[in-house]
N, C-alpha and C positions, 0 to 999 in steps of 0.2 A: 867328606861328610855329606855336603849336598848328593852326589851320585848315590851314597847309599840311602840316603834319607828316599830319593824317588821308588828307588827299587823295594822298599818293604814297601812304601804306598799301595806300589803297583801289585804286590802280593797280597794284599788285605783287602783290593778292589776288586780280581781275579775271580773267585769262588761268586762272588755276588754277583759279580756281569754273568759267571758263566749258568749260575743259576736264572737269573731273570731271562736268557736266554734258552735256557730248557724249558720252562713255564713258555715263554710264548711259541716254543716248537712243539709243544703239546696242546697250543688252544688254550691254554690259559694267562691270566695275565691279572700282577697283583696293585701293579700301577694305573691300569684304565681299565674301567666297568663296562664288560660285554656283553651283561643283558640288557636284552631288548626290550623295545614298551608292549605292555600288555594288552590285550582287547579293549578292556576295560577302561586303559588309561588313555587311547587313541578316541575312544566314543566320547569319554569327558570333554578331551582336550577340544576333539569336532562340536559339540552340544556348546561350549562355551564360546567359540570361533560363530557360530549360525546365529547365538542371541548379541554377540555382538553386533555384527553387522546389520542385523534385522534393525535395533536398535540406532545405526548407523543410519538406515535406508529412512527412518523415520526421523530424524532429523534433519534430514537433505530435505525429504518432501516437507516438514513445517516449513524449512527456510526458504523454498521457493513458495509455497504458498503468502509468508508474509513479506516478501519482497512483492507480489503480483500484487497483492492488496496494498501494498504501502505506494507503489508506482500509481493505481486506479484513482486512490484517495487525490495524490497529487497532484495529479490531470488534472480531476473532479472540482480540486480547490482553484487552478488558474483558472478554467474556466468562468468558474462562480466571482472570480474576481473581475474579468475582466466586464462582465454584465453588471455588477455593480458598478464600475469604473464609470460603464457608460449612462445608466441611471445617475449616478452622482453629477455627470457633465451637462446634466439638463435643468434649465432653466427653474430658478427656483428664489428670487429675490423683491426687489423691489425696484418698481421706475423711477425716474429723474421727480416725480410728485410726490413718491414714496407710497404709493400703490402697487397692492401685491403681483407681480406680476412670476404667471405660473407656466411651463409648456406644457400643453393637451393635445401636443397634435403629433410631435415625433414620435414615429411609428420604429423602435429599435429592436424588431423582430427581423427586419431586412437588414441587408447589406449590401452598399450601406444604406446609413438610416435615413427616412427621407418622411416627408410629412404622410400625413392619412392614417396616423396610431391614438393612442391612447396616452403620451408621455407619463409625467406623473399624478397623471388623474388618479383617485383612489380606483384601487383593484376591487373586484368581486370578489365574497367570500371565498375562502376554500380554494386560492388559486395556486398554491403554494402542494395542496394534495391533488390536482387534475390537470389537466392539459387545456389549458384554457386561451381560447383566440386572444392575442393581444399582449398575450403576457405568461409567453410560452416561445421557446424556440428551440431545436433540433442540430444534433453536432454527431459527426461519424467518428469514428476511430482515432482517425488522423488528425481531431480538429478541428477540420472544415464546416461551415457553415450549411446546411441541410435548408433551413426556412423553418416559419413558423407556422400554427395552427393547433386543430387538436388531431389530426394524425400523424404519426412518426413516418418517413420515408422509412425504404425496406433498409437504406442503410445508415439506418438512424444506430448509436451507441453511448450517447449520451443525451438525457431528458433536461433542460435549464427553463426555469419557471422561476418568476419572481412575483412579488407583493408590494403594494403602494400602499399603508397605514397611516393617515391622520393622528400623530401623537392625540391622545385623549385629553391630555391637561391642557397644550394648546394646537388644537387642531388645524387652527389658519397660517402657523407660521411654522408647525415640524410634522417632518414627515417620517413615519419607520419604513426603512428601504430591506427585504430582504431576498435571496436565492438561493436556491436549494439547485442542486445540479447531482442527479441519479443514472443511474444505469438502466437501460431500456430492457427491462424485467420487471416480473409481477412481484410488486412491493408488499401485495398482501394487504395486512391490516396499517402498516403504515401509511400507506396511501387512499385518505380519506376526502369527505369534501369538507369535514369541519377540525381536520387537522392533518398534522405531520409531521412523522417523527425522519429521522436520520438514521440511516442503516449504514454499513462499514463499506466502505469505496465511495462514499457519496461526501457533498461538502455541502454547507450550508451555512451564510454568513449575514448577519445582521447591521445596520449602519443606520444613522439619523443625520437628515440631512434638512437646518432650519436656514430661514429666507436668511439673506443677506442683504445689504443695499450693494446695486451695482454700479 
């Protein structure tokens, strides 16, 4: 029973194999599709392929642009910190009489800092938008310390300027300390002598610093 049962199989599968077998000796073929893509559907499929990538190409170049600006800003920020760091480390309390006693004389444009400056005597207007002796100092690429004044060396890449404010409510015992740290470029209209705004890579950081007894 098994043996005959293969052999009709085998006779009802015969005509069909030997069919689907002529069709493909002929070039035809009823189980795989042998037209080709059209002009038409090759130009689409490329048109779609070209806006992709293009659309690719623009998103690499945002993400390296806001990686560069997010790396500038960060720089921008240590710096501005470490200038207030040293503004904050200066003298600003009271003596063993309880008399106000103030530094006016370290000069923290050099490095290091050594007498012959301004410590935190009150700043000059405007010193926050210009390059101003005293309260102003120059950093390259790498960090390194440049000097201070009002012109930038050639390999100046960072501008650090700060401001010594007298709180107004009480002007004998607080001070507003702030720095701004820019990128040595024309700021334009942010850079005024009666103000100053913050442009994107740049840091600028505010702090109050009142007497203490020491």
């Amino acid at each position: 029973m098994a043996l005959a049962r293969f052999r009709w199989i085998g006779n009802e599968a015969s005509p069909r194999t030997a069919e689907w077998l002529r069709q493909r000796g002929n070039g035809e073929s009823s189980l795989l599709g042998d037209r080709g893509f059209s002009l038409i559907e090759v130009l689409a499929a490329t048109t779609i392929l070209t806006v992709a990538l293009a659309a690719l190409a623009q998103l690499f170049a945002i993400s390296a642009k806001s990686n560069s600006s997010a790396k500038a800003t960060t720089f921008a920020s240590v710096l501005a910190q470490q200038k207030m760091e040293q503004l904050r480390g200066l003298t600003w309390g009271f003596d063993t009489l309880g008399l106000p006693l103030t530094d006016t004389t370290t000069d923290i444009t050099i490095v290091p800092e050594m007498a012959g400056g301004h410590g935190l005597s009150p700043s000059p207007a405007g010193t926050l938008g210009q390059n101003t002796d005293g309260y102003c100092d120059f950093i390259d690429k790498n960090g390194a310390w440049l000097g201070g004044g009002q012109t930038p060396p050639a390999s100046t890449a960072y501008i650090r300027r700060w401001s010594v404010e007298p709180l107004p409510t009480n002007p004998n015992n607080t001070v507003v300390l702030q720095v701004l740290v820019t990128r040595w470029r024309n700021r334009g209209s942010a850079d005024t002598a009666v103000g100053v705004n913050r442009l994107p890579d740049e840091a600028r950081i505010v702090s109050v610093k009142t007497r203490k007894a020491t």
